[in-house]
Every structure is written in C-alpha cells, then in structure tokens.
C-alpha positions in Angstrom: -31.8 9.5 10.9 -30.5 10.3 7.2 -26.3 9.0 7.0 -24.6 12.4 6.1 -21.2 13.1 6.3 -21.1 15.2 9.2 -22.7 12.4 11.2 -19.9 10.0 10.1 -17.2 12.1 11.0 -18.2 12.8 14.5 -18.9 8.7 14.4 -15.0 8.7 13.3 -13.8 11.0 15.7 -15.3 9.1 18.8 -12.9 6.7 17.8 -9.6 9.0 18.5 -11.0 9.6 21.9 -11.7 6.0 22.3 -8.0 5.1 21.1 -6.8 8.3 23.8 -9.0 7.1 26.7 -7.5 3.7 26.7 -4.0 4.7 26.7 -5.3 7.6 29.3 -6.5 4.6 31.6 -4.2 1.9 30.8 -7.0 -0.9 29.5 -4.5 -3.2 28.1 -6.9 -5.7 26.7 -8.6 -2.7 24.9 -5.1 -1.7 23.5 -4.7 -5.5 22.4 -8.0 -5.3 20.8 -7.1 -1.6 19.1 -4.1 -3.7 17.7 -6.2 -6.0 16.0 -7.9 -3.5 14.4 -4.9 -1.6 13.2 -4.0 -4.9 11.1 -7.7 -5.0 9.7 -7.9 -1.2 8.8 -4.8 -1.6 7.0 -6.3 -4.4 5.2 -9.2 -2.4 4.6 -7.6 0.7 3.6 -5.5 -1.0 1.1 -8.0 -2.6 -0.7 -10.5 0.2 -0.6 -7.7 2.9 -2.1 -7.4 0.3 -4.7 -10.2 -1.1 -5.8 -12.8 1.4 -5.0 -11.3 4.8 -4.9 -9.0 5.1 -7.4 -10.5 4.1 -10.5 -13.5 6.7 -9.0 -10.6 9.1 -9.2 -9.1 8.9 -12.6 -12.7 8.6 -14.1 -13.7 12.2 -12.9 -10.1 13.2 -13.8 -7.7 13.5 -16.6 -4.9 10.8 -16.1 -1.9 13.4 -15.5 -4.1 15.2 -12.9 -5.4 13.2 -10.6 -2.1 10.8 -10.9 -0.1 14.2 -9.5 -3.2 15.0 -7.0 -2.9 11.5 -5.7 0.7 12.0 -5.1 0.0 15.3 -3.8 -2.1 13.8 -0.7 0.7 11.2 -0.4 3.2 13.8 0.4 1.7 15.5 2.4 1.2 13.1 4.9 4.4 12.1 4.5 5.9 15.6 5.3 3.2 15.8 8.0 4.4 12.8 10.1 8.2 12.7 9.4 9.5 16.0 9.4 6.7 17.9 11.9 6.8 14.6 13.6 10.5 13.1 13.9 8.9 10.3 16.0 5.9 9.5 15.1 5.0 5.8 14.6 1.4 4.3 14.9 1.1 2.4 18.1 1.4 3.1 21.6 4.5 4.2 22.6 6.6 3.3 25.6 9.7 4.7 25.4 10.5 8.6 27.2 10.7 11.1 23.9 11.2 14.7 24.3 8.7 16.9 25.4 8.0 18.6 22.5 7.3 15.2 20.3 4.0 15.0 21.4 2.7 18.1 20.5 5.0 18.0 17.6 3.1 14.8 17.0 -0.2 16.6 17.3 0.2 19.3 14.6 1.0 16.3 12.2 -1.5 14.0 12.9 -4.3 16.8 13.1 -3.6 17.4 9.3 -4.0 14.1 8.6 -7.2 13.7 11.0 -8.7 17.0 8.6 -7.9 14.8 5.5 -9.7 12.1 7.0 -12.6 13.8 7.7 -12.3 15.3 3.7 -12.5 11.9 2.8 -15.3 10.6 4.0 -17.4 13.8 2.5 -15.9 13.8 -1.2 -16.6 10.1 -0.9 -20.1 10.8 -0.6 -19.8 13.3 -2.9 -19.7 10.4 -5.5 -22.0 8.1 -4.0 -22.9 7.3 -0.5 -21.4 3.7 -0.4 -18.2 5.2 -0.9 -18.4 7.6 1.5 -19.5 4.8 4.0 -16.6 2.6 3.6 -14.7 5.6 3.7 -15.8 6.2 7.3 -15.1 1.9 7.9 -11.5 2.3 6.9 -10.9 5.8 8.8 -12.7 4.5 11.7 -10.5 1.4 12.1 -7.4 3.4 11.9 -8.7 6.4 14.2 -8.3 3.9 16.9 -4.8 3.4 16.8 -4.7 7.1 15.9 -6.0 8.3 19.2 -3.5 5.8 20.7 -0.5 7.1 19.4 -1.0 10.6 20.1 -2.0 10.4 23.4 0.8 7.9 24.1 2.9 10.4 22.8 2.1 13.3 25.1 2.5 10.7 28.3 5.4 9.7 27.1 6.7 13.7 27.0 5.7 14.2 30.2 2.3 15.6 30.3 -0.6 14.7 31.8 -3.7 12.7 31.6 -6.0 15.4 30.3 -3.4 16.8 27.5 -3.2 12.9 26.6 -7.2 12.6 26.7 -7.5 16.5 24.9 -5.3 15.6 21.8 -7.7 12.9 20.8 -10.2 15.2 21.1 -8.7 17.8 18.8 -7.6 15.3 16.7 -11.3 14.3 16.6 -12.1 18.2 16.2 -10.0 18.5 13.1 -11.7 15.4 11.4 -15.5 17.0 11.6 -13.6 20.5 10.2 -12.5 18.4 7.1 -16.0 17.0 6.5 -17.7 20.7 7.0 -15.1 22.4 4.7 -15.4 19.9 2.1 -18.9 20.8 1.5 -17.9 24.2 1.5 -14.5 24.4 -0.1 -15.5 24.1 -4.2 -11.4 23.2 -4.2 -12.0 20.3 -1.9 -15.5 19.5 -3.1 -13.4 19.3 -6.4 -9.7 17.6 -5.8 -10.3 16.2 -2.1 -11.2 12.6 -3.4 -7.6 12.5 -5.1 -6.2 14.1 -2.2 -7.9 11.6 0.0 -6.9 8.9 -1.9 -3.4 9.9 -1.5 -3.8 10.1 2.2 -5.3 7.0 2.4 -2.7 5.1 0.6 0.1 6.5 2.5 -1.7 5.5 6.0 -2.4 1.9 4.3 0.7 1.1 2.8 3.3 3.1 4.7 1.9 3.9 8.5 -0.2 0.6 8.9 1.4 -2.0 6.8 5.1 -1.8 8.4 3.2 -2.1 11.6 1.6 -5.1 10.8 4.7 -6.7 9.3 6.2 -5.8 12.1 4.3 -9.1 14.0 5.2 -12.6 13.8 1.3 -13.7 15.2 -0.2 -15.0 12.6 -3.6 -14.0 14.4 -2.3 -10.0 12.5 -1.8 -11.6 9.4 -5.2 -12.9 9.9 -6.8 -9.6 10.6 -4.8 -7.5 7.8 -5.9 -10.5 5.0 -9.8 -10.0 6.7 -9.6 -6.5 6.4 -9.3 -7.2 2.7 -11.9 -9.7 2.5 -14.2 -7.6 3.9 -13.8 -4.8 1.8 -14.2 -7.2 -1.3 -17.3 -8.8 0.4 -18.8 -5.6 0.9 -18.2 -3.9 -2.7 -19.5 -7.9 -4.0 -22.5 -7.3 -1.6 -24.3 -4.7 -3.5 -22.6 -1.6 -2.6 -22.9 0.0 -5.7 -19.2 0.9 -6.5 
C-alpha cells in the first residue's frame, strides 16, 4: 500500500487515542513510556522545524512572507492554548480544574490537532520524505496530546468515555487537516509556513519547558536522541 497522507494522519491520530486510553485506564508504565516520548518528539520537532522545514519554506516563499506566515502559525497556537485554554499544559494532569477546562481544553487542542494533520499533507506536498518525518514528529507528540486532554476532562469531572471521545475527536480533526489540505488551494499554498509555525511553537514552547522541567538525565537523553535521529535520518538518504 502507496504512503499518502491521508493514511498518515489516521496513523497519527491512533496515537491521541493511544495517549487517551492510557490515562482512561490508568497504565502507568505506558504513561512513563508516553513521557519518554514527549522528550524525543521535542527533540525531533525542533530539529526537523529547523533544519528541514524552514529553509523548504523560505525557498518557495518570498523572505517577508513566509517569515510573517511562520509567525502566523506560531500565534495561533499560542492563542489556541493560552487564552481558549487557561490551563492547558502537556502532560497528564492531576490536579481537580474546573469543569469547563477540559472541554475548554478541547476546542484548543483540536485546532492544533487540524494543523497537524495540515502538516503532514503540505509536507508531502514538497516531497514525500518530508511529509514522512512530518508524521514522526507529530506522532511522538500526539501521544502526550491524547494524554493531556483526556486527563483534562477526568480531572473536570467527567467520565471515562468523554476522556476516551476527546482523543478521538482530537484524532478526527487531524485527518480533516490532511483532506482539506489537498483541497483548500490556500492551504495547499501557505500550510507548510503555517505548519512550520505550529510546529515550532509545540517544539520550543509546549514540549521543551516540559522536558526542562526534569532533573533525569534519562529525558535529557531522549530530547538530545530525538535530535540525533532526525539528523541521522535527513544524513540517511531522505532526500531533504
């Protein structure tokens, strides 16, 4: 079966139900394991925003344009999970919040979760090794994704199946981004700048304070790994 980028995103989306179902049931090694790759992703991410995505971006681009659509992405994420979201934070949370924080927590993250999916189909607009480590990098971090928002909704007060459902629509909203990309000609046009915008504000400010926020050095580990990888994979043959 041909990689497309349909088939990616619902490959990505399994992983916010993944992240949900072991918050859902409580798998604590699973969770330990989730945290692990939370500090690779954002490794990953980082490097990949960087080094392959950018310079893919201002070469399709004029300079002043795709430095303000990069930005563009940026904030939006950023107005997504701080102002629709007042307590958002990646990770499972354990502390009582109100009851409307998780849906709250939801409507932010399913923005993101669309961009995601825009991402990995305007990478393969521009060749199919980017739009392959796109879905590596979004993959790793929809794990920790589907953990925070369905922490969030036990922690509100709901239920099992809300928890377990907002993963899923989380997951939903990712395979919308990768149809409409194909079909938008405005995301088929700016959603690699946009994307990279996202993807550096997930990187740098979501899953790097998360990662500093450790001691082990077993997370510093992972986060420098996730990097290495990314390098080793370009230096591989990947064709970016």
């Amino acid at each position: 079966m041909a990689l497309t980028p349909l088939l990616l995103a619902l490959g990505a989306a399994l992983g916010n139900l993944v992240g949900a179902l072991a918050v859902v049931r409580a798998e604590r090694r699973s969770l330990a394991a989730i945290q692990m790759s939370l500090a690779f992703g954002a490794g990953f991410m980082l490097a990949l925003v960087l080094v392959g995505v950018l310079p893919e971006v201002f070469a399709v681009a004029s300079m002043s344009a795709a430095g303000m659509l990069v930005l563009v992405g940026y904030l939006l994420v950023h107005v997504a999970q701080h102002v629709i979201t007042p307590h958002f934070h990646f990770g499972e949370e354990t502390h009582p919040v109100p009851a409307s924080a998780g849906y709250s927590a939801l409507v932010g993250l399913s923005l993101h979760a669309f961009f995601d999916g825009v991402a990995i189909a305007s990478g393969f607009l521009v060749s199919m090794p980017l739009g392959v480590l796109f879905f590596l990098g979004i993959l790793l971090h929809k794990l920790p994704e589907g953990v925070t928002v369905a922490s969030l909704m036990l922690a509100s007060g709901a239920g099992r199946r809300p928890a377990l459902l907002s993963g899923a629509v989380l997951g939903v909203a990712t395979i919308l981004g990768a149809l409409l990309t194909g079909a938008v000609a405005a995301l088929a046009s700016y959603g690699l700048a946009l994307a990279a915008g996202v993807t550096l504000y997930v990187a740098a400010s979501n899953l790097v304070p998360e990662v500093q926020a450790s001691r082990a050095l077993r997370i510093t580990g992972a986060f420098l790994g996730g990097v290495v990888a990314l390098l080793l994979l370009r230096a591989a043959g990947s064709g970016l």
